[in-house]
ROSE-4610 file (N, C-alpha, C; in Angstrom, 1 decimal, always signed):
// ROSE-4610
residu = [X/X/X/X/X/X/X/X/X/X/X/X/X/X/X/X/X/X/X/X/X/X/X/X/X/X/X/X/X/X/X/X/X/X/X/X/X/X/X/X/X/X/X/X/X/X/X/X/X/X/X/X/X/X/X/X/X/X/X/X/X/X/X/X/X/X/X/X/X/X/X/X/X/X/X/X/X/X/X/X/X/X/X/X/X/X/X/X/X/X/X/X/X/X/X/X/X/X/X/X/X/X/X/X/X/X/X/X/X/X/X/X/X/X/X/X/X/X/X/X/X/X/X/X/X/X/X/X/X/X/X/X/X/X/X/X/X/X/X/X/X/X/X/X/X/X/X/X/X/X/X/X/X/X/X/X/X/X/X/X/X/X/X/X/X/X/X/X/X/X/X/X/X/X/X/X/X/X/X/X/X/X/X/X/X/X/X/X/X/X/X/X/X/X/X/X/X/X/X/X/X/X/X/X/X/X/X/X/X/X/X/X/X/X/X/X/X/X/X/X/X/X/X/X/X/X/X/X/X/X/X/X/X/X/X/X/X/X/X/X/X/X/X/X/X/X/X/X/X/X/X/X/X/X/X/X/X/X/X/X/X/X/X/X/X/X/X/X/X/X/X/X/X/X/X/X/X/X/X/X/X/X/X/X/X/X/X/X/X/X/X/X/X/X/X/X/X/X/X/X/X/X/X/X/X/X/X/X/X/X/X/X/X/X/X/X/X/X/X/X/X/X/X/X/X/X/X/X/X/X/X/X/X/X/X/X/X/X/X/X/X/X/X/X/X/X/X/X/X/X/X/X/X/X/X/X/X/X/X/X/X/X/X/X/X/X/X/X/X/X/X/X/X/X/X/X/X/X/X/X/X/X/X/X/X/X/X/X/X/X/X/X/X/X/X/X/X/X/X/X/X/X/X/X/X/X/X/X/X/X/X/X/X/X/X/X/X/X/X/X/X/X/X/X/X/X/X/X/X/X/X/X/X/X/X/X/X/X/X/X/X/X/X/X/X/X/X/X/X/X/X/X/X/X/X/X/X/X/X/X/X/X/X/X/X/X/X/X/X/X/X/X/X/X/X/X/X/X/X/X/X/X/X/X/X/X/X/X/X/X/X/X/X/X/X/X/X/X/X/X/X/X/X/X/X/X/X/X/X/X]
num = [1/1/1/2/2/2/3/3/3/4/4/4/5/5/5/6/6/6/7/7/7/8/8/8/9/9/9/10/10/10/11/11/11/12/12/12/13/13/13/14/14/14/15/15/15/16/16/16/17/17/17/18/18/18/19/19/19/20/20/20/21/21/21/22/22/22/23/23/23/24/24/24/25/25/25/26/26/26/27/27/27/28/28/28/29/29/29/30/30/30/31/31/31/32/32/32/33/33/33/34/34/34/35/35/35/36/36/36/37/37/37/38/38/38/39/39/39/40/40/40/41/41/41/42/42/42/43/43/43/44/44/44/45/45/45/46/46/46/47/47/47/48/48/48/49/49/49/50/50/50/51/51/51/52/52/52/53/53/53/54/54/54/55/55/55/56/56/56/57/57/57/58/58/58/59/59/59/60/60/60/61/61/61/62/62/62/63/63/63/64/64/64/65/65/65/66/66/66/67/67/67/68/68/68/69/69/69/70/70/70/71/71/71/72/72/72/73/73/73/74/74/74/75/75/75/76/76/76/77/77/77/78/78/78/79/79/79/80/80/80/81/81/81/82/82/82/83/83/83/84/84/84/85/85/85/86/86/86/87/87/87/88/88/88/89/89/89/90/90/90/91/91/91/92/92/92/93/93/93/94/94/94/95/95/95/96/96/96/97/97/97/98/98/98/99/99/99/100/100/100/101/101/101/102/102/102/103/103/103/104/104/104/105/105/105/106/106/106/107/107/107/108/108/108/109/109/109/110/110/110/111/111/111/112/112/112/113/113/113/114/114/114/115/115/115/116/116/116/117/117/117/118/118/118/119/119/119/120/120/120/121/121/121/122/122/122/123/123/123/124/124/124/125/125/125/126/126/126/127/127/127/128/128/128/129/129/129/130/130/130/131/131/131/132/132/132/133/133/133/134/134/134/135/135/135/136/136/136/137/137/137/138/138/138/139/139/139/140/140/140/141/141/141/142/142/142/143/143/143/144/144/144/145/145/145/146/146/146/147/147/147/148/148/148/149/149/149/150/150/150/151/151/151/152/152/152/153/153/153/154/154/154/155/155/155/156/156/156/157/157/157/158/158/158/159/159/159/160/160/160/161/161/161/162/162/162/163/163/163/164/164/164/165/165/165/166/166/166/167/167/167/168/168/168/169/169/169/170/170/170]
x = [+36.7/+36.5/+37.8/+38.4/+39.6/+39.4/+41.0/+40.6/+40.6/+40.2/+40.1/+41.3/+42.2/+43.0/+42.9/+44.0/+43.3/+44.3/+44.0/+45.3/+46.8/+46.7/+47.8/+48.6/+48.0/+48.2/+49.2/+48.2/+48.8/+49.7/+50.2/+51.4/+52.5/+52.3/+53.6/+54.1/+52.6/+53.5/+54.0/+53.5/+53.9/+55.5/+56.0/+56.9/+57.9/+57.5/+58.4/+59.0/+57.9/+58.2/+59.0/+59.1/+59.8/+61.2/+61.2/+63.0/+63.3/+62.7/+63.1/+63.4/+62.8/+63.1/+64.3/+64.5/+65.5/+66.8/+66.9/+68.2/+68.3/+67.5/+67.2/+68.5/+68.9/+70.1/+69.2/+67.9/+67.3/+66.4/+67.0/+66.3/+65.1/+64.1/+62.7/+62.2/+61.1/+60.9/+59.3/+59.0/+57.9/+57.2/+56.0/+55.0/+54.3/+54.3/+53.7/+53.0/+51.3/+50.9/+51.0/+51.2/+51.4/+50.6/+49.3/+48.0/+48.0/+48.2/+48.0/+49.6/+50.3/+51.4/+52.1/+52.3/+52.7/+54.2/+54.7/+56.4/+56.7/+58.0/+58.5/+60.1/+60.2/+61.4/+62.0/+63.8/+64.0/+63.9/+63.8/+63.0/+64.5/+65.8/+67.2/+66.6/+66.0/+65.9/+64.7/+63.8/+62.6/+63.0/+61.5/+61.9/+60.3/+60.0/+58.6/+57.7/+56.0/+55.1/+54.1/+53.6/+52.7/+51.1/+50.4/+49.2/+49.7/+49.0/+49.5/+49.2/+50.0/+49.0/+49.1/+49.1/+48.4/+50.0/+50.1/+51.3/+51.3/+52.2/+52.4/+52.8/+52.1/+52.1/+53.3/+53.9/+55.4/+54.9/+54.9/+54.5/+55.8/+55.1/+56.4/+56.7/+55.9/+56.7/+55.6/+56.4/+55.6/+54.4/+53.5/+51.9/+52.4/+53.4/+53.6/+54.8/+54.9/+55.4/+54.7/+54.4/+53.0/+52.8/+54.4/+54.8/+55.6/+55.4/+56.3/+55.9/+56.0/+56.0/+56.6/+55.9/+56.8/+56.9/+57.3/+57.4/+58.5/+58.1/+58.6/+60.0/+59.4/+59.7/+61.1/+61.0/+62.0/+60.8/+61.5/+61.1/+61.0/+59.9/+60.0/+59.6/+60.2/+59.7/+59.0/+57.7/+56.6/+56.7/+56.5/+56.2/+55.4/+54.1/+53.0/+54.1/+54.2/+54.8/+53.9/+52.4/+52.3/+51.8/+51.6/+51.7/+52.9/+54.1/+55.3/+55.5/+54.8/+54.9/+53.3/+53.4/+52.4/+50.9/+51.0/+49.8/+48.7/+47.5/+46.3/+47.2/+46.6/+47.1/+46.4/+47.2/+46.8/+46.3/+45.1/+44.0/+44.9/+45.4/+46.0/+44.9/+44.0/+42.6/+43.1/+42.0/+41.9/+43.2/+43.2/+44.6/+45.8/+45.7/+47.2/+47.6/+49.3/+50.2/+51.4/+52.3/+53.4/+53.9/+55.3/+56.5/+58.0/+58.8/+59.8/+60.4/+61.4/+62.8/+64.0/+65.1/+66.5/+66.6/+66.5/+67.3/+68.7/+68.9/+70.5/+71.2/+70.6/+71.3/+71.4/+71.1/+70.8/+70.0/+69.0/+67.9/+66.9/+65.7/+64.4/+63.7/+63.2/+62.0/+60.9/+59.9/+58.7/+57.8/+57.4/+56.5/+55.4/+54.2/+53.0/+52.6/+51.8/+51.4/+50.0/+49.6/+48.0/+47.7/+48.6/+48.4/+49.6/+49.7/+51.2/+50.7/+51.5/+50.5/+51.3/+52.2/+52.6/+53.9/+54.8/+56.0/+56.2/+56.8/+56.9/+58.2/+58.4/+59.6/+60.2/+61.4/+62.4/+61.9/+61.1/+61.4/+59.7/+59.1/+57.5/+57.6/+59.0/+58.9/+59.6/+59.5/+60.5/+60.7/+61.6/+62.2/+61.0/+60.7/+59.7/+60.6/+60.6/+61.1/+60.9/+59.7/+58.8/+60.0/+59.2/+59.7/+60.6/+62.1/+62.8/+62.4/+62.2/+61.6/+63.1/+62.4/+63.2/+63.3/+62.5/+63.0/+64.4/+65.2/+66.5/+66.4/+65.3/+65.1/+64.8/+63.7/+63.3/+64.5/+65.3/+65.8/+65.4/+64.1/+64.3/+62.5/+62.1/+60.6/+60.5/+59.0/+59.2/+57.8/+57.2/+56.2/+56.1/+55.2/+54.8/+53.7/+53.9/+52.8/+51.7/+51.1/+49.8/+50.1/+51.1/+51.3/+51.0/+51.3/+50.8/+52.2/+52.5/+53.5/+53.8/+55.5/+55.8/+57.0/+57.3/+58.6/+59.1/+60.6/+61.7/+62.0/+62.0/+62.7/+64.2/+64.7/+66.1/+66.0/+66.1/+66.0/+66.8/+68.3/+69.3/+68.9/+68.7/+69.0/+67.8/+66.6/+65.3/+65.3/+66.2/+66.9/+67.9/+68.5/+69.8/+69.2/+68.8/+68.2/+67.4/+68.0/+67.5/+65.9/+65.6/+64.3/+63.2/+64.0/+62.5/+63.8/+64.5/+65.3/+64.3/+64.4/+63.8/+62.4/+62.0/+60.5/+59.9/+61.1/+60.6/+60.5/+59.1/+58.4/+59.4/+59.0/+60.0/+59.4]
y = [+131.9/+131.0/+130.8/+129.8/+129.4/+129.7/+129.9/+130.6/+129.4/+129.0/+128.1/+128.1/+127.0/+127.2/+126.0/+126.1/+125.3/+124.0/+123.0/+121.4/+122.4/+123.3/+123.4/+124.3/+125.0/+126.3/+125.0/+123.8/+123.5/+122.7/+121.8/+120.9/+121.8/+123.3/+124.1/+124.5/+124.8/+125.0/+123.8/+122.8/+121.4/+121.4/+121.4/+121.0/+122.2/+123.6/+124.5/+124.6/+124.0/+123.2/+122.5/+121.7/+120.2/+120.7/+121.6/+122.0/+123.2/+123.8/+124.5/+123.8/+122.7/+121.4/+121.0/+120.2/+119.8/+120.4/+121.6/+122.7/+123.6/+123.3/+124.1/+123.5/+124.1/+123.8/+122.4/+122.4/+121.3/+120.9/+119.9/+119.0/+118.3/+118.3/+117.8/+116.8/+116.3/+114.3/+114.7/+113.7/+113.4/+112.3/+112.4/+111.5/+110.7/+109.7/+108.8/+107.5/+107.2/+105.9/+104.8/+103.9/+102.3/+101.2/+101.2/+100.0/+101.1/+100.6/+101.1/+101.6/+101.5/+102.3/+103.5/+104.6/+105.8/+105.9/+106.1/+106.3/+107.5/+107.6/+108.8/+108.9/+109.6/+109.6/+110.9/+111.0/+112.3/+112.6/+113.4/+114.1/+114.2/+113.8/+113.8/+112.2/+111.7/+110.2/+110.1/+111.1/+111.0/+111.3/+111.2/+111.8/+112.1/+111.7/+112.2/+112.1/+112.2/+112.3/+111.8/+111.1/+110.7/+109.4/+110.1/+109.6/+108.2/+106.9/+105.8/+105.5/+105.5/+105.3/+103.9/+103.7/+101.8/+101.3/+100.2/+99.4/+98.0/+97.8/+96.7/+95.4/+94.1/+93.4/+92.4/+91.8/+91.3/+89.7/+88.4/+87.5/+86.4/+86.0/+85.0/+85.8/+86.9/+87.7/+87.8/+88.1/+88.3/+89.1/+88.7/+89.7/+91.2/+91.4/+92.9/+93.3/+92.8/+93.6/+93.7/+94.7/+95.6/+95.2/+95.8/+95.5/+96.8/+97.0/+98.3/+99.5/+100.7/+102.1/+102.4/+103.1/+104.4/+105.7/+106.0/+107.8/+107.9/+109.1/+109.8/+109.0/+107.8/+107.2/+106.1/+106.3/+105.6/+104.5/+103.2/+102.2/+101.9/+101.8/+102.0/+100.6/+99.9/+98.5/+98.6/+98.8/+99.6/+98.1/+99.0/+97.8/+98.1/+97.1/+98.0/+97.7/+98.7/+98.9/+98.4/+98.2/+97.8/+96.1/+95.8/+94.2/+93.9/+94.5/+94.0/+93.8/+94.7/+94.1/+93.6/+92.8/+91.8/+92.3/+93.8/+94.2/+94.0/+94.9/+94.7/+95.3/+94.3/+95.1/+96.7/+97.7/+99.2/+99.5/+99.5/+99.7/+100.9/+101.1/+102.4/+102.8/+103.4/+104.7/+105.5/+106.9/+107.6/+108.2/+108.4/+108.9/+107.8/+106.9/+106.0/+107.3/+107.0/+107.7/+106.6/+107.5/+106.4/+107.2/+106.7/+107.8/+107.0/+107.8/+107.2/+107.5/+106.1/+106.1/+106.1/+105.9/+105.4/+106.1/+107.3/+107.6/+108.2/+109.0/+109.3/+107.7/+106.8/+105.9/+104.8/+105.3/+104.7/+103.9/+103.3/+102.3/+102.9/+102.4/+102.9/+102.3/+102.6/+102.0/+102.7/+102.4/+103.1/+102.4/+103.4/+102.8/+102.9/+101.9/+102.4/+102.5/+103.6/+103.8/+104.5/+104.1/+104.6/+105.9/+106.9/+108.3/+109.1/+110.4/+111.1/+111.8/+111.9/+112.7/+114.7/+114.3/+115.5/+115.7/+117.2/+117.5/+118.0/+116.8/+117.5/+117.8/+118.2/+118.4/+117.5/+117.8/+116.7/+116.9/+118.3/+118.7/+118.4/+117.6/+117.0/+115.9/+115.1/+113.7/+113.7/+112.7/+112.4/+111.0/+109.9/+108.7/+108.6/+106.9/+105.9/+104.9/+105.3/+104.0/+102.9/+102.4/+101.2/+100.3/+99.0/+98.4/+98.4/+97.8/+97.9/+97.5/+97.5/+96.9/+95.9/+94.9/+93.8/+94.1/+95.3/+95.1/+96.1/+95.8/+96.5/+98.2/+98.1/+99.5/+100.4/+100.0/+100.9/+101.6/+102.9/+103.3/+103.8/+103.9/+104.2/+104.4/+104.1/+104.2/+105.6/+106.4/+107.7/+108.0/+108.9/+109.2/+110.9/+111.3/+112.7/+113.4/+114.7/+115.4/+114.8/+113.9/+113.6/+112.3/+111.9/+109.9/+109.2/+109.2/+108.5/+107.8/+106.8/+106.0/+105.8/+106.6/+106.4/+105.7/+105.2/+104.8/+105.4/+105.6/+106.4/+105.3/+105.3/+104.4/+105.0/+104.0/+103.8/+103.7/+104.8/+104.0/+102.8/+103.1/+102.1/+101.5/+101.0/+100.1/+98.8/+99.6/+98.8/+98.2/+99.5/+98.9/+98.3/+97.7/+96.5/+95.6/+95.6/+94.1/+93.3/+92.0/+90.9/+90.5/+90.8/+90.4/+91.2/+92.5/+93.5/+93.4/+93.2/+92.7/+91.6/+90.2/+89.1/+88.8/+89.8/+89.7/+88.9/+88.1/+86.9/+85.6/+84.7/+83.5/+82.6/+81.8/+80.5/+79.4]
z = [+277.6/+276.5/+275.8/+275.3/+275.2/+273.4/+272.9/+271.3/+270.9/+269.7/+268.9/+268.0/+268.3/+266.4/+265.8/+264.3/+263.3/+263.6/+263.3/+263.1/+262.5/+261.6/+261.0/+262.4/+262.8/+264.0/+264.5/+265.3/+266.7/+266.3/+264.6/+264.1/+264.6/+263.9/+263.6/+265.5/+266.0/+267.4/+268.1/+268.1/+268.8/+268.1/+267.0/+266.2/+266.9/+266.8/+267.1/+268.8/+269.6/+271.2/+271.0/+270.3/+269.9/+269.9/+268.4/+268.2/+269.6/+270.3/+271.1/+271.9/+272.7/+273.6/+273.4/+272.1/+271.8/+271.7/+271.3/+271.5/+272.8/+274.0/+274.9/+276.1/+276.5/+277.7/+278.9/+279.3/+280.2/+278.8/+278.9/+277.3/+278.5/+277.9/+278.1/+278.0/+278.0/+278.2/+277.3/+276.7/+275.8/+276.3/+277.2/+277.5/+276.7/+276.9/+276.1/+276.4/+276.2/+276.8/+276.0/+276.5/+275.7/+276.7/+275.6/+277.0/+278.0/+279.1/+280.6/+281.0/+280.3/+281.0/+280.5/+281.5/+280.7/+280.9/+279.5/+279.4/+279.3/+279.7/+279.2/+277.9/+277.7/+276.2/+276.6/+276.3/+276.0/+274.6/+274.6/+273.1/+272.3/+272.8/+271.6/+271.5/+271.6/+271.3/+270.6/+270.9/+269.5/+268.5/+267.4/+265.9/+266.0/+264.8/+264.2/+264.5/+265.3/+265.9/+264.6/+264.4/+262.7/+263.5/+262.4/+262.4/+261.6/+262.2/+261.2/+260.5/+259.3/+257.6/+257.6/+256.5/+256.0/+256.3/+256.8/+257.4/+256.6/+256.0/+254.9/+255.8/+256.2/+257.1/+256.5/+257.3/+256.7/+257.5/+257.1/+257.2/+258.3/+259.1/+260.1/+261.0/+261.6/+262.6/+264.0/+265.1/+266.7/+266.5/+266.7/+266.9/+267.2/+267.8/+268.2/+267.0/+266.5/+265.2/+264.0/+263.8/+263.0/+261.8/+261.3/+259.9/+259.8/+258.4/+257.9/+257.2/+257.8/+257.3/+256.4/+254.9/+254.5/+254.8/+255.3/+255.6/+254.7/+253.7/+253.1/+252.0/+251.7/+251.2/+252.3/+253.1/+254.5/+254.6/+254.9/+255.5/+256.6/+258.1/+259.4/+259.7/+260.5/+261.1/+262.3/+262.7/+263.2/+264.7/+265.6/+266.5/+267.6/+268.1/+268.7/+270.4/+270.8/+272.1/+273.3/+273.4/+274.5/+274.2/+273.4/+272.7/+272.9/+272.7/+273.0/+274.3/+275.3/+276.6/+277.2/+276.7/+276.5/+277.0/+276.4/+276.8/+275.5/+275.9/+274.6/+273.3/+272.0/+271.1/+271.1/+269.9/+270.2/+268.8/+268.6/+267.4/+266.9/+265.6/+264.6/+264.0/+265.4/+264.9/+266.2/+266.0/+266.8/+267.4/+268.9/+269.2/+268.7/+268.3/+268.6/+267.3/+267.9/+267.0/+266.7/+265.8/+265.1/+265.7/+266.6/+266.8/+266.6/+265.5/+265.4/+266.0/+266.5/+267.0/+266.9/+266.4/+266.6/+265.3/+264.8/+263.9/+264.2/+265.2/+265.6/+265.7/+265.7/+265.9/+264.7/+263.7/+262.7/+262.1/+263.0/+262.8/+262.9/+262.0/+261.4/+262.4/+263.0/+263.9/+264.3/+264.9/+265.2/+265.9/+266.9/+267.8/+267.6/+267.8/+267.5/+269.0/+269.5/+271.1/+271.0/+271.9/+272.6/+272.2/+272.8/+272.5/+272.5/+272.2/+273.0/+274.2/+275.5/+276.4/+276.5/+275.7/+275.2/+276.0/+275.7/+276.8/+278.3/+278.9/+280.4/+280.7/+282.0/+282.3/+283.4/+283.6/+284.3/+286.2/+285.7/+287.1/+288.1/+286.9/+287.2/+288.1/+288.2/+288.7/+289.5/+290.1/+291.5/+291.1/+291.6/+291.5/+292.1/+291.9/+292.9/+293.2/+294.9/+295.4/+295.5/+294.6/+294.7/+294.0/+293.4/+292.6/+291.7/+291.6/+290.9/+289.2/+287.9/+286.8/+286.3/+286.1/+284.9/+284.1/+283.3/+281.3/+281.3/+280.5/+280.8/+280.1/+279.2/+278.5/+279.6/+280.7/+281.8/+282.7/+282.0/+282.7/+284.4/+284.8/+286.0/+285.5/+287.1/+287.6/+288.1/+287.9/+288.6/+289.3/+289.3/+289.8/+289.4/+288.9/+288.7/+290.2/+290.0/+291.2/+291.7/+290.6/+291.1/+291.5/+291.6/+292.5/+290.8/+289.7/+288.6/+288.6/+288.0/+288.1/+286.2/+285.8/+284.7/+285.1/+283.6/+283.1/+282.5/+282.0/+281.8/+280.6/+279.4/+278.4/+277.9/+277.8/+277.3/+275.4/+274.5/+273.7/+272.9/+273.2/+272.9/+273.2/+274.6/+275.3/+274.3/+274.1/+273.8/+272.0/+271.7/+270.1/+270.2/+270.6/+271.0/+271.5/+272.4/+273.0/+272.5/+272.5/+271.8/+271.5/+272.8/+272.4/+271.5/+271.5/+270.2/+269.3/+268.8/+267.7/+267.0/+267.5/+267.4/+267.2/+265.6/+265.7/+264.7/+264.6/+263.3/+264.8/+264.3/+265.0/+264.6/+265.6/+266.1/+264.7]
C-alpha cells in the first residue's frame, strides 16, 4: 500500500528535485504536455511550476495570448502553448499548470500547458529519425522507451522569435 503524503510534503519534495536537478552535474529535462504534444525543457531554462490564478485579459491580442499574471507581485505575459501551435485552447482548471519561463534571460513569460508530466532524464530518449520540425524553437525530435514522440524546446529561441513576440492582432 503506497504511504499517503500531504500537498505540502510532495511541493517541498518536487521543489527540492528541482534545485538538486538544477545544481546536479547531468542537468535534467522537465516534461511537459501542450494539447496532444509532449515537450521537453531543461530545467536551467524553467522557473516556477503554479496553479493558474485569475489572468487579467489584455484587449487586441492573438487567442493564444492569455493575458497577464501577477506572481508575487511580477507581471507574466501568460501564453496558452498549445493554441499557439494552433492546437485546442488549454482550459486554466484541473491539471493545466502556469510555468514560467525566461527569467535568466530577463523576460517574464509563462506558459500555460495541459499538465507537467514531471522530471526525466537525458538518458530516457534517443533522437527520432523521423521528421525533421519547422518551428525553429524545436530543438530536436526524440522518442522515449516506450516509442512516445517528444519535443525538445529551445527556450530562447521561442522568446526571440517573431512570431510568439507578435501577440498584438493585425
Amino acid at each position: 500500500m503506497s504511504r499517503r503524503i500531504s500537498l505540502r510534503e510532495f511541493q517541498e519534495n518536487l521543489a527540492r528535485r528541482l534545485a538538486e536537478a538544477k545544481t546536479g552535474e547531468r542537468r535534467g529535462l522537465l516534461g511537459i504536455q501542450a494539447g496532444s504534444e509532449n515537450w521537453l525543457l531543461d530545467l536551467a531554462e524553467t522557473g516556477e511550476i503554479l496553479t493558474p490564478p485569475a489572468l487579467a485579459a489584455v484587449p487586441l491580442t492573438r487567442d493564444w495570448y492569455r493575458g497577464l499574471a501577477n506572481v508575487r507581485g511580477t507581471l507574466y505575459g501568460v501564453v496558452d502553448f498549445s493554441r499557439f501551435h494552433h492546437g485546442a485552447p488549454t482550459p486554466a482548471v484541473g491539471s493545466a499548470r502556469l510555468l514560467l519561463i525566461g527569467a535568466r534571460l530577463g523576460v517574464h513569460s509563462a506558459l500555460l500547458v495541459t499538465r507537467v508530466l514531471g522530471l526525466r532524464s537525458r538518458e530516457d530518449f534517443e533522437p527520432d529519425s523521423g521528421l525533421a520540425d519547422e518551428r525553429p524553437w524545436v530543438r530536436e525530435r526524440v522518442r522515449d522507451m516506450q516509442d512516445h514522440p517528444w519535443l525538445r524546446l529551445d527556450t530562447s529561441r521561442l522568446l526571440a522569435h517573431s512570431a510568439f513576440l507578435d501577440a498584438g492582432t493585425d
